[in-house]
N, C-alpha and C positions, 0 to 999 in steps of 0.2 A: 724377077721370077726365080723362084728355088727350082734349083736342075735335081732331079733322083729323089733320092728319101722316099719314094712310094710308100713301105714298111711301114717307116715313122710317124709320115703323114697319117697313115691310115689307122696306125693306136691312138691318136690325137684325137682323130676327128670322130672314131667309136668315143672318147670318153667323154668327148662334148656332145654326142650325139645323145650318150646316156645323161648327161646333166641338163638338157633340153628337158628331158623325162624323168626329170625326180631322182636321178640316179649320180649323187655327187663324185667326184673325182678326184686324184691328183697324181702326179708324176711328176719325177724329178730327172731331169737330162741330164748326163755328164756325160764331158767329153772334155779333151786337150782344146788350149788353143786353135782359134781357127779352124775347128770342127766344124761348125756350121751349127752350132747350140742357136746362134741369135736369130740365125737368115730362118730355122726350122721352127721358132717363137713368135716371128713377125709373121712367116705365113698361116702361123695356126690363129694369131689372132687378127689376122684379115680373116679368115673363113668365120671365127665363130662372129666377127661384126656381120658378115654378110647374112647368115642363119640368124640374127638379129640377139644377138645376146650381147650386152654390154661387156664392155672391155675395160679392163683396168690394169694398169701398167706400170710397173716400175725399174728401176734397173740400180743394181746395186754398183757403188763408187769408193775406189781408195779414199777418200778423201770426206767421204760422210760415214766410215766406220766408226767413229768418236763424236757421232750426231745420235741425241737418244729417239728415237722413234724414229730420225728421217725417212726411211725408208718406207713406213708404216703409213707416212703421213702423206708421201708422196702415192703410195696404192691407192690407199683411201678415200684423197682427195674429191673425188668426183660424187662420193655416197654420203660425203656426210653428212648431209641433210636427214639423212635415219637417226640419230646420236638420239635427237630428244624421245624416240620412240623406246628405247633402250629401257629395261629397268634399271632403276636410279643408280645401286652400286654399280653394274657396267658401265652406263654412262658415264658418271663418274673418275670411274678407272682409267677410263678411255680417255675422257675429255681433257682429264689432268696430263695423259703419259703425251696427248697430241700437242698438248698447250693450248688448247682449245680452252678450257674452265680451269678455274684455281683449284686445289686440293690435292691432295696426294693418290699417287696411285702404289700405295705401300707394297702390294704383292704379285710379286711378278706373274701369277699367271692370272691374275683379278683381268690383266689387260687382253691377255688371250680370250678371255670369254669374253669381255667387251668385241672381241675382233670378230668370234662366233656372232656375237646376237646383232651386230652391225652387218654382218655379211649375210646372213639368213634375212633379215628383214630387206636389205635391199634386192636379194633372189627374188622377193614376192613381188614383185615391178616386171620382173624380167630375168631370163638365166644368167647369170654373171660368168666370164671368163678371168682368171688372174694370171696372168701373164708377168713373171717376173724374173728379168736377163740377170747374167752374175750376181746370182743369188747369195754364193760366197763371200761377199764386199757387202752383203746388209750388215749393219749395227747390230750386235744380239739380241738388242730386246726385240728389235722387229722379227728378229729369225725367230725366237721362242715364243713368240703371241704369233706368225704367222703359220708355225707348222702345230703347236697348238690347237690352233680352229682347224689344218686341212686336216686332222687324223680324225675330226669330227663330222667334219659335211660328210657324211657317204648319205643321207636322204635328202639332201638338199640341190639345186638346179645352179651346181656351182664344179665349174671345174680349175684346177686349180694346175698351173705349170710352170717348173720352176727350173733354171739354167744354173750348173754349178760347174766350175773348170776339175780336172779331176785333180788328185794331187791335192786339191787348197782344205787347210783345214777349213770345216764349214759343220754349222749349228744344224745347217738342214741335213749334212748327206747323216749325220747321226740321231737324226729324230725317226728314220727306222718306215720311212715312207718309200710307196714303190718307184724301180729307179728304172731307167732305161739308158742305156750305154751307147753314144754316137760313134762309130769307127768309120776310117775315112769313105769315100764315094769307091766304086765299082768302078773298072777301067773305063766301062762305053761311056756311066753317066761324067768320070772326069773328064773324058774327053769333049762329051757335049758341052760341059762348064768351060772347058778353057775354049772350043769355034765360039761360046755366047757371047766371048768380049771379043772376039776375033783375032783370037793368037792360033795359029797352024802352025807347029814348030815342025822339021824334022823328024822323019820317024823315029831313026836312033834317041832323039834328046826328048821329043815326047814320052819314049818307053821307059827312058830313064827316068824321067822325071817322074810318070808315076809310080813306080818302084821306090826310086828314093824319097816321097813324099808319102807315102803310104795312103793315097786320095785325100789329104788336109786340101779342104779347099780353096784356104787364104793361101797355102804354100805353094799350092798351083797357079794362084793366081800373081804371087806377089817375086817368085823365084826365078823365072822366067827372063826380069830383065834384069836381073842382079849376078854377080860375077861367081857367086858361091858356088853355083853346080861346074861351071868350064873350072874351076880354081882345081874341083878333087877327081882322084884319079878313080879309073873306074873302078866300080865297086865299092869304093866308100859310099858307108850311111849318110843322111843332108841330117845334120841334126835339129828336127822338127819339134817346137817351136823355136828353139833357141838362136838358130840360124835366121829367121824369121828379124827376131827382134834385136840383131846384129845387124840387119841388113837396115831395116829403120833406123836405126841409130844410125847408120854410115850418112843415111839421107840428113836425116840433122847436123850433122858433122859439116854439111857443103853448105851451110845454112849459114848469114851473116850473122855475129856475133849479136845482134838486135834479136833478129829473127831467134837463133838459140834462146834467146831469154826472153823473150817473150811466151816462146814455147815451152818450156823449164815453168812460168806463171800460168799459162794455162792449164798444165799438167796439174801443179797443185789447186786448181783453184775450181779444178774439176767445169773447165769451161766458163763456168758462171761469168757471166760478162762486165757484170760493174765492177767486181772485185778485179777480174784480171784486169780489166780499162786502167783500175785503180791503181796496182801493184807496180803495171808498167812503168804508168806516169814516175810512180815512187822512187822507180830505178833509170828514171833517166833514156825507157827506150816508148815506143809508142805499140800499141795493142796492132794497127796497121805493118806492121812489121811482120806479122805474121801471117801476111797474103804468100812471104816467101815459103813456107811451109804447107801452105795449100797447095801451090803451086808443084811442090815437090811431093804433093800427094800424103803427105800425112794427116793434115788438116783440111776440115770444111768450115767456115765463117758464113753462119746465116743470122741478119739481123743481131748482129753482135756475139752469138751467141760462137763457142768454136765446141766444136764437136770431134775428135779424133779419128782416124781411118778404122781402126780397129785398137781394143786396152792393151794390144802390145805396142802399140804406140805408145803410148803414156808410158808404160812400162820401162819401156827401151829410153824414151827418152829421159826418164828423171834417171834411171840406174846408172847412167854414163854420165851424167851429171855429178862434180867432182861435192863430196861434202858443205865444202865453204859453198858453194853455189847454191846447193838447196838448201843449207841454214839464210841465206842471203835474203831468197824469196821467200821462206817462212818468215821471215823478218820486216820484208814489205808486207806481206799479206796481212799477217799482225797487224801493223802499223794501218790500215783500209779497212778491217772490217768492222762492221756498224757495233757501236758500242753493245746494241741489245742482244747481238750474234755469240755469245758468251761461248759456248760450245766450241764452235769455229777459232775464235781469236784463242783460247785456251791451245786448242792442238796446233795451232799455228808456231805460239810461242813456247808451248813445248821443243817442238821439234827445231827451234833455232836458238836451243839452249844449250848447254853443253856442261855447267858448272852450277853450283849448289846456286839458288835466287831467289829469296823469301818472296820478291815481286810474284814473279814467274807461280812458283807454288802456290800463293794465295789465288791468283787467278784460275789453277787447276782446280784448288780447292771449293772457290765458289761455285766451278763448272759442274763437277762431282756432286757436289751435295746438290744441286739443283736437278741434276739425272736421279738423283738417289730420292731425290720429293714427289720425281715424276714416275718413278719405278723401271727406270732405266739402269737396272742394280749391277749389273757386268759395266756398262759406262763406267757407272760411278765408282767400282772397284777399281778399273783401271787407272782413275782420274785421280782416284786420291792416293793409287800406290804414286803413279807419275809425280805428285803432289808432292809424298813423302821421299824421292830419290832426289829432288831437287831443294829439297830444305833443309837448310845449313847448321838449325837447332836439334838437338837428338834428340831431346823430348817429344818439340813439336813432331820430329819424324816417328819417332813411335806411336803420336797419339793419330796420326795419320795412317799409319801402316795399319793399327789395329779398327779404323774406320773404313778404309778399305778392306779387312777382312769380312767386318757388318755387310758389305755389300756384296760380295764376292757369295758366302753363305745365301745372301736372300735371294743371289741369282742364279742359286744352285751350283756353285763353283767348291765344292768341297775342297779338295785339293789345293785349290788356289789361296780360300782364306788359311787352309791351318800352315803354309807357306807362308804367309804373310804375317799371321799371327809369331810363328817362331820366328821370323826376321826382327818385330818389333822386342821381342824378348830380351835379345842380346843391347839394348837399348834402357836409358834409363827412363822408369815409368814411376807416375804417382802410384800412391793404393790404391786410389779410386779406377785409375787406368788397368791395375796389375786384374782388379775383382771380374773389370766388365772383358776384359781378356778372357780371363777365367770362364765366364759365365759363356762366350762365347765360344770358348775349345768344348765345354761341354756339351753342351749343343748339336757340336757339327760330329764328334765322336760317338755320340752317343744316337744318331741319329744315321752315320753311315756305317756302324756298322765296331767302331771301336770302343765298347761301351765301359772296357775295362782301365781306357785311358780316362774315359768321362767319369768315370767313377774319382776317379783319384785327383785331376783336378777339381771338377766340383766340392767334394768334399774337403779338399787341401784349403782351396778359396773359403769356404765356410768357416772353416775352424780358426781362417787368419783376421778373419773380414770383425770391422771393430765395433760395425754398427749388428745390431738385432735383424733388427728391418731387411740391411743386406745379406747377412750372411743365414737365416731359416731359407728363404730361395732357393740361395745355392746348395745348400744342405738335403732340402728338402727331394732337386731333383739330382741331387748324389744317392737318393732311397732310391728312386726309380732306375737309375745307370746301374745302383748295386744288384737292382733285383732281377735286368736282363741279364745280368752276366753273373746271377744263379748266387752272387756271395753275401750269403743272412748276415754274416759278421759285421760285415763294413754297416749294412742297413742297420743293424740294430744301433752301431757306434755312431752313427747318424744321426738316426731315433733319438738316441738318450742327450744328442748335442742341441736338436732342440729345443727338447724336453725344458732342458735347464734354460733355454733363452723365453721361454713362452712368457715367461712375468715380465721383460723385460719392454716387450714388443710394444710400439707403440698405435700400429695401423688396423685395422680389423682384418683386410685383406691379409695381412703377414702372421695373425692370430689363425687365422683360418688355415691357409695354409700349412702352418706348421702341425696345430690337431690334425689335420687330414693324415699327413707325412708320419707321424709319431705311431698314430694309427696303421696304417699301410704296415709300417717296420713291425711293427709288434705283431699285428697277425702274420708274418710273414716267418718271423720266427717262432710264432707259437707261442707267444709271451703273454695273449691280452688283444687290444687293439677295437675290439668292436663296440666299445660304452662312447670312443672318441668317433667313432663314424658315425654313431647315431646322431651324437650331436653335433656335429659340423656337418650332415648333408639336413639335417633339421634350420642349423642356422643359412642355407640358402634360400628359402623362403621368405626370410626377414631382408636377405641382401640380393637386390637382381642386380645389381652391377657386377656380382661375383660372376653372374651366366654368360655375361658380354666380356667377359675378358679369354681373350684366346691363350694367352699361358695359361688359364688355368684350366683348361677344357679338359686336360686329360684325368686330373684330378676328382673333378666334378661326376666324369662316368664314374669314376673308380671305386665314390663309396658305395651306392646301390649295388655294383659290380660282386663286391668284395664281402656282402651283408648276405646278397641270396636272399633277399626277404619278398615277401610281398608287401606293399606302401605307397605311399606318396613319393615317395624318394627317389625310384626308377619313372618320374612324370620331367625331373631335369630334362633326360638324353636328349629327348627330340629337340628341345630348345637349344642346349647347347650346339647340337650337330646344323640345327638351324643358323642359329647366328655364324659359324665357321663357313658355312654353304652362302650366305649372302657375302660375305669378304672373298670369295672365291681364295680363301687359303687354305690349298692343297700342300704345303709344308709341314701344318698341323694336321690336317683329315684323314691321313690312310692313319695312324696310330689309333686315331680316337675312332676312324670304323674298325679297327680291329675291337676293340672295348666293346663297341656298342652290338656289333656282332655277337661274342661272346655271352652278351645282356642277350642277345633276341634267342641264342642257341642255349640259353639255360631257361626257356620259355613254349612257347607250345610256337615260335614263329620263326620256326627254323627253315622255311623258304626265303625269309627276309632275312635270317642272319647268312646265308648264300648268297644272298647277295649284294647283303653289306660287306661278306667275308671279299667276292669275286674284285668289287668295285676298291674294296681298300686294297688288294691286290695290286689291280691295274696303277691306281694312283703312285701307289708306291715305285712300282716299276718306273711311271715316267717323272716322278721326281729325284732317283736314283737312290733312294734312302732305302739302305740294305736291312738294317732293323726291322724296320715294319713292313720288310716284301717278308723275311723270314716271321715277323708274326704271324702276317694277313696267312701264309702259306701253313704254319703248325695250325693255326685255328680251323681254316677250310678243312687240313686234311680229319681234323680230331670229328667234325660235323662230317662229315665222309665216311667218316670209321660206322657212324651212329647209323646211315642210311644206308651202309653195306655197300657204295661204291669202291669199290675196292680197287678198280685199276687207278682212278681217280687219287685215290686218297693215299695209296702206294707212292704214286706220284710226287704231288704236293709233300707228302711227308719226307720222301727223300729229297726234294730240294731243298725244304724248310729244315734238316736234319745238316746237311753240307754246308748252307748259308750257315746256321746256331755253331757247326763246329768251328769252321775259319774263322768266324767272328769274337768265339767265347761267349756269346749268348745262352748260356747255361738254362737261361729261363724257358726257351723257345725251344732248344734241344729237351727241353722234359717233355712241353706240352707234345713233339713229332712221336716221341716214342710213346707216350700217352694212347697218343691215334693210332697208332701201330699194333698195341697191346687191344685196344677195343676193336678194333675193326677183327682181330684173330678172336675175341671173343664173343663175338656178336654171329660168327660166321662159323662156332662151332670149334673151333680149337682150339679148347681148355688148355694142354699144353705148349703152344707156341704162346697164346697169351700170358700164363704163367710165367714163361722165360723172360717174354719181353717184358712184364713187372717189373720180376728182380733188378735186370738192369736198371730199370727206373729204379726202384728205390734205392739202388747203389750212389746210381748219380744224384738224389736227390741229400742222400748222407753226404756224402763229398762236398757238398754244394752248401752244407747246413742249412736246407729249407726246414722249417719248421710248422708251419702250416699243414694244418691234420688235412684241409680241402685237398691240396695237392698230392697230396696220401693216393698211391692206386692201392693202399689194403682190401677195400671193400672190394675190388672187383680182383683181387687178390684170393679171399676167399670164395667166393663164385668161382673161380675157376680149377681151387683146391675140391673142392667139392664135387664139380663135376668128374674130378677126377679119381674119387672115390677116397679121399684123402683129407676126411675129416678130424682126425687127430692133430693133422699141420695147421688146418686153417682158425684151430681155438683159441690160441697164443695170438695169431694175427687179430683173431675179432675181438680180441679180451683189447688187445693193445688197443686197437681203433677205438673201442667206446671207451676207456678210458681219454684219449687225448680229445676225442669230440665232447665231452662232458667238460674238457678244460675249458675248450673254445666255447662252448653255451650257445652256438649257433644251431637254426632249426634243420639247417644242409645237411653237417656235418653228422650229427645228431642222427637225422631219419638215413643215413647210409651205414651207419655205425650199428642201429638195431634192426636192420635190415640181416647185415652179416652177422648180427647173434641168434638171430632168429635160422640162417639156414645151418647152424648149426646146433642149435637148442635142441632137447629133447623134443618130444613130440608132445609131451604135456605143457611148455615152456614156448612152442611156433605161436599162439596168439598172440601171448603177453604183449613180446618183442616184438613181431609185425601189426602187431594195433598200435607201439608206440611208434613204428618207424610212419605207419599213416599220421598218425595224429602228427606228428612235426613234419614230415612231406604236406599236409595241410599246412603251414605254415610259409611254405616257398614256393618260387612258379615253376620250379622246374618239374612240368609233367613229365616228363622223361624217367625222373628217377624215382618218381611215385609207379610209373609203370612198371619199370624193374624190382621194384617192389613187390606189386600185387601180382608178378610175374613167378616173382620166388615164392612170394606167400602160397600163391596156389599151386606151384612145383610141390612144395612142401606138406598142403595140405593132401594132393592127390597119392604121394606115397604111404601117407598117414590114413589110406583108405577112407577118406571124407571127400570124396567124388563131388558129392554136390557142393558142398562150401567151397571147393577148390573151383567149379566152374561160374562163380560169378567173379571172382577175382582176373580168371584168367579173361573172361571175357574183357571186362574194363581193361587190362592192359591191350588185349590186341584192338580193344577202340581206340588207344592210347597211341598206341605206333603206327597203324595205319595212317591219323589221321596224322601224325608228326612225316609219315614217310619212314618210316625206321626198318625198314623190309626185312633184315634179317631176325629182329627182336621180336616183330610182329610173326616170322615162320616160327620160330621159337611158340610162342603163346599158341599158334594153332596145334604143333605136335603135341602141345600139353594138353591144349582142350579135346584131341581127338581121344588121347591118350585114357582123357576120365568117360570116353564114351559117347560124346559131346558134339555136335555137325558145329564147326567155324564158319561162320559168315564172316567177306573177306571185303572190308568197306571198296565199291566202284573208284578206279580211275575219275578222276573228274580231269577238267579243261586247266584250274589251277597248278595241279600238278605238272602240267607238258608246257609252263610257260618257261623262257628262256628268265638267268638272275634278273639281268636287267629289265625284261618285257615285266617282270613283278615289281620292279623297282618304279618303273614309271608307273602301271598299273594304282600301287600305293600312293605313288605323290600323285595322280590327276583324282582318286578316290578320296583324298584328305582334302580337294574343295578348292587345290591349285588350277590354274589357269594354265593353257599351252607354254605360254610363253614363261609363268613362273614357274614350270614344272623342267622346262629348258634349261633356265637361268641355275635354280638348285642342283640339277644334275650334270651341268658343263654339258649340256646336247645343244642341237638347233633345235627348235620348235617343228621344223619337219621332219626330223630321228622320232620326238617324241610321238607326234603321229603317226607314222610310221610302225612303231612299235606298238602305239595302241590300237591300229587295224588289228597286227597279230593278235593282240590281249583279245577284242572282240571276238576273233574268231575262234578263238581257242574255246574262250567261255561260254558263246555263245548267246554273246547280250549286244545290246545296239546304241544303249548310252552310260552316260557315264553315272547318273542315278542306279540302273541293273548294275553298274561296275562295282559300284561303289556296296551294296547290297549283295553279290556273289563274294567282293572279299571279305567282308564284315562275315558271313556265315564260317568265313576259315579262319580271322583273325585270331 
């Protein structure tokens, strides 16, 4: 029976009380040793079996840290009978990472949502509790697929409780889940814990004791008949735990030298009973030897199995355990465990190795790579650095170090791979080894945040690399590393490398790519670039296996991106971001929802680029890749600037401004200030926006961007003008339509005779504002058709053409209304009032008040998806997704998903 914890008891049983009713949960305990984490976990799940809600239990083990799933597997166990209900990639993912089905579970968080759409389908049975003791001792991948899915149930009839010691590093206490802090018992309740076993000490040494145990309640219970507290004079601290797992050890120390070793096998063998049975025999002592250790209260022996008093047992006893001795028993262990336990025997004979052992190594190495099949990618980093410290070739050791780095990356270990990467450096490497290095430092730099280092290997790699094939790749994504970190030069030198390999090429894939890349570089610096986009996003219709390939996904946004046209060509995105959304790889998807965002916010569907912007945000954040939080965050704030959210987009724009500095992201730092300059001129201050221009175009000279798009000229002149400062802005607009006449795009074009037009004489505003419509006809960007016929009719109502000017102006304020563009839209009305004109001011609808994500589902169950595959695509449960589509109904005011799907077709 747990003594005290009312408190705790009582948030426990609200959050399972809420997960009876739809309201999912999770909390994470920490506390010291012998806090009472396990006794306040066992009583929570007696209550919720009692309230009838299934229990699922695991408890994490020194000795299964270097087991890929184990832990996962031992949760699980009792649900998986759901697996086949799963859509097939979950399934899949899962079944591979369990060892349940063959196949790979290539991306670490593929398993996580297998672990969501297995846990949500087995809630619909019944509420589920997960109940999981030292949490800190799971294997990583079970920690990142298990705290994965809890930051997801909050609509689902699932509570989720998790025990971690405080002090231990641990995968859950940094997954950012809420925590709740155990400190020791209240004097009355330790004192009722210590009458419940029936110890009535002295007043004096009761007082003391719980003063110097601070209410630990293993320490109360376990100090008492140990010489520790009579040994220290008064006032000495009892130092809890450590005292603790001194005094166990002393008890093993009285133990016969069988008994020690026997217990020394159980320790490692994590109780398991054949194996310990096994190991004994190996050494000559018998597993029955360890009745002495029961006896002495450390151990319990039920039906073979041995169970320890408490993990400072274990602790206590291998710590005092002299080295030779615990290589001794890793050594029997080794020698016992079943041939097919690969994993186990691996870490066994690691640890009772101590010198270079190709044996030894190869056996890590199979271990690793068989974690790394199953998407166990932290294992298998570990496994194949271990691999690579014990292998005596320095080749082999490099070509290991740099396979450990592959896996480290895929398991989101940043840090750790480009560690391991410069370890194998100082090592001798083939070419072929030095490229895929290479290709891997760029990757991991250019993705967390060091883009100026990806820069310079990728493109080093390229320019060395002797095949075609290999070395356009690396090249190609040295154009992308150049272009975050703002430097045209490097891109162009890129471009024109190549340029010169394109004849050489012998793959279609590496043809393609490279046109794309050559492409990108040249409009970037204003060289050209748009005759190669057209046809290489043309030659994807001919090739669908270009759409299924996830390197290349960011590519494939980029050229509709990058064209601004209206076509066939922006019909890719949704496929590619599809095929990404079925692999559950969130490694590649916040980048490319920044892209595709940017596609929806240069379109009339800029509630969906919100919340592709919001959602490639979040993703970014919990994959840790500083790149693309810093894009997702310039891009939200620049769409921000547009709708007049100003505290909002202030926001975003100064974290995505601080991220782009310390990073060097020169590219991301344009588009914050970008947001910062519009959002001042959308809100009326011609002169702040004007200021924060010029600094844009400072830093974009610095930066040698060449690209006339990324020009803020045109909104440059707009704001000279309102300033009465027509004479400045002529030079600007003369410049602009020359370099968009270079570029021959319809964007660039209709922004350029836009700003010649608000400065044209008055005989000269048609010419130029019919040509900026007639090529604004040409691209979806209604936005900047609006601001068009925004100036046009500025321009015509000063030109005393009152009426001409009030149809234009109306079309724009139907233009922003219905974009949300609030402050451009008050703009259009003071002009139309201005020519004499009453503004109707389009109704608030339901669409508007939905939250990003309630549009996000909204859109995927409207496109004909199913609950469960509108879950699966969005990494939610199936009861989030409902959940959120109650809201959608209510908002709208519709009642199935025919009316859903028909209210948002009328906004599309």
């Amino acid at each position: 029976m747990l003594v005290g914890r009312e408190h705790e008891r009582q948030v426990i049983r609200s959050l399972a009380a809420g997960a009876r009713v739809g309201r999912g949960g999770t909390l994470v305990v920490v506390g010291e040793a012998g806090i009472g984490k396990s006794a306040l976990l066992h009583d929570a799940a007696d209550d919720a079996a009692a309230h009838g809600m299934t229990t699922l239990r695991a408890q994490g083990v020194v000795g299964e840290r270097d087991v890929p799933f184990g832990g996962l597997l031992q949760l699980l166990r009792p649900v998986l009978d759901h697996l086949d209900g799963l859509p097939a990639p979950q399934a899949d993912a899962l079944g591979a990472a369990l060892a349940l089905r063959p196949g790979s579970a290539s991306e670490r968080f593929a398993v996580g949502a297998g672990v969501l759409g297995l846990l949500s389908r087995a809630a619909e049975d019944a509420p589920l509790a997960l109940v999981v003791d030292d949490a800190h001792l799971l294997d990583a991948p079970t920690a990142h697929a298990l705290t994965f899915a809890a930051r997801r149930l909050t609509a689902d009839p699932v509570v989720v409780l998790l025990a971690i010691r405080a002090g231990q590093p641990s995968t859950v206490m940094e997954a950012g889940l809420p925590t709740m802090t155990l400190t020791g018992l209240p004097d009355d309740d330790a004192d009722a814990l210590l009458r419940s076993v029936g110890r009535r000490l002295p007043l004096p040494e009761r007082e003391r004791l719980l003063v110097a145990t601070g209410g630990n309640p293993l320490a109360l219970l376990e100090l008492p008949d140990d010489s520790t507290l009579g040994a220290l004079p008064d006032g000495a601290p009892i130092p809890v735990p450590a005292s603790l797992a001194r005094a166990f050890a002393a008890r093993a120390d009285a133990l016969s030298p069988a008994a020690r070793t026997a217990l020394l096998v159980a320790s490692a063998a994590a109780g398991e009973p054949v194996a310990t049975a096994a190991a004994c025999l190996h050494l000559g002592v018998d597993v029955a030897d360890l009745d002495g250790a029961a006896t002495a209260g450390l151990v319990t022996v039920d039906a073979g199995r041995v169970a320890f008093r408490h993990d400072l047992v274990r602790s206590a006893v291998w710590t005092e355990a002299s080295p030779a001795e615990r290589r001794e028993v890793h050594r029997a262990l080794a020698a016992v465990v079943p041939p097919g336990d690969l994993d186990r025997r691996a870490w066994h004979l690691d640890e009772a190795t101590t010198t270079p052992d190709e044996a030894v190594a190869a056996v890590l190495d199979a271990a690793a790579t068989a974690a790394r099949d199953r998407g166990a990618h932290a294992v298998a980093a570990a496994g194949f650095e271990r691999a690579a410290t014990l292998t005596p070739d320095a080749a082999d050791r490099a070509r290991r170090l740099v396979m450990a780095a592959e896996s480290a990356w895929r398991a989101g270990q940043a840090e750790f791979a480009l560690d391991l990467l410069a370890a194998s450096s100082a090592l001798p490497r083939t070419p072929d080894l030095v490229l895929r290095a290479a290709a891997l430092e760029g990757a991991v730099t250019a993705r967390t945040g060091s883009v100026e280092r990806a820069r310079d290997v990728l493109v080093a790699a390229g320019a060395t690399a002797q095949d075609p094939d290999v070395a356009v790749p690396l090249l190609a994504e040295g154009v992308l590393a150049a272009q975050f970190a703002g430097d045209m030069a490097t891109a162009a030198d890129a471009g024109r490398r190549i340029e010169g390999l394109l004849p050489d090429l012998r793959t279609d894939r590496a043809r393609w790519l490279g046109s794309m890349a050559v492409g990108v570089a040249d409009i970037l610096t204003g060289t050209g670039g748009p005759d190669r986009l057209h046809d290489a996003t043309a030659h994807v219709a001919d090739d669908p296996a270009l759409l299924e390939d996830p390197a290349l996904a960011p590519w494939l946004v980029i050229g509709p991106l990058y064209l601004r046209e209206e076509g066939t060509a922006r019909a890719v995105i949704p496929t590619v971001v599809a095929h990404l959304r079925r692999r559950a790889d969130l490694g590649v998807l916040p980048m490319l929802l920044f892209y595709v965002a940017r596609d929806q916010a240069t379109t009339d569907r800029w509630n969906d680029a919100a919340a592709t912007y919001t959602e490639g945000v979040g993703l970014a954040r919990e994959a840790g890749q500083a790149s693309d939080l810093a894009a997702g965050l310039a891009g939200l704030a620049w769409l921000e600037a547009r709708q007049g959210a100003v505290d909002a987009c202030r926001a975003h724009a100064a974290e995505a401004l601080d991220l782009a500095t310390s990073l060097h992201l020169g590219f991301f730092r344009a588009w914050a200030m970008a947001a910062l300059g519009d959002l001042a001129l959308g809100t009326g201050d011609a002169q702040e926006a004007l200021d924060t221009y010029l600094r844009l175009v400072a830093l974009l000279v610095e930066l040698g961007f060449g690209d006339v798009d990324v020009s803020p000229a045109a909104d440059m002149v707009d704001a000279l003008v309102r300033l009465d400062r027509v004479a400045d802005a002529v030079p600007v607009a003369d410049d602009l339509a020359r370099r968009a006449q270079e570029k021959g795009q319809p964007w660039s074009v209709a922004r350029a005779a836009r700003a010649r037009g608000l400065v044209a004489a008055d005989a000269e505003v048609d010419t130029w504002f019919g040509a900026a419509l007639a090529a604004h006809a040409r691209t979806p960007d209604v936005f900047e058709t609006a601001r068009t016929q925004l100036a046009y009719g500025s321009r015509l109502r000063r030109a005393r053409r009152r009426t001409d000017a009030r149809t234009h102006l109306r079309e724009a304020l139907t233009t922003f209304d219905a974009l949300g563009a609030a402050p451009w839209a008050d703009q259009a009305v003071a002009e139309l009032r201005a020519t004499g004109a009453t503004a109707h001011r389009r109704d608030v609808t339901g669409l508007d008040h939905l939250t990003p994500q309630e549009l996000q589902v909204a859109r995927t169950l409207a496109a004909g998806r199913t609950t469960r595959e509108a879950a699966a695509a969005l990494f939610l449960s199936p009861k989030t997704i409902e959940y959120h589509l109650r809201n959608v109904y209510t908002k709208l005011g519709v009642r199935t998903r025919a009316d859903l799907a028909t209210a948002l077709a009328d906004r599309a």
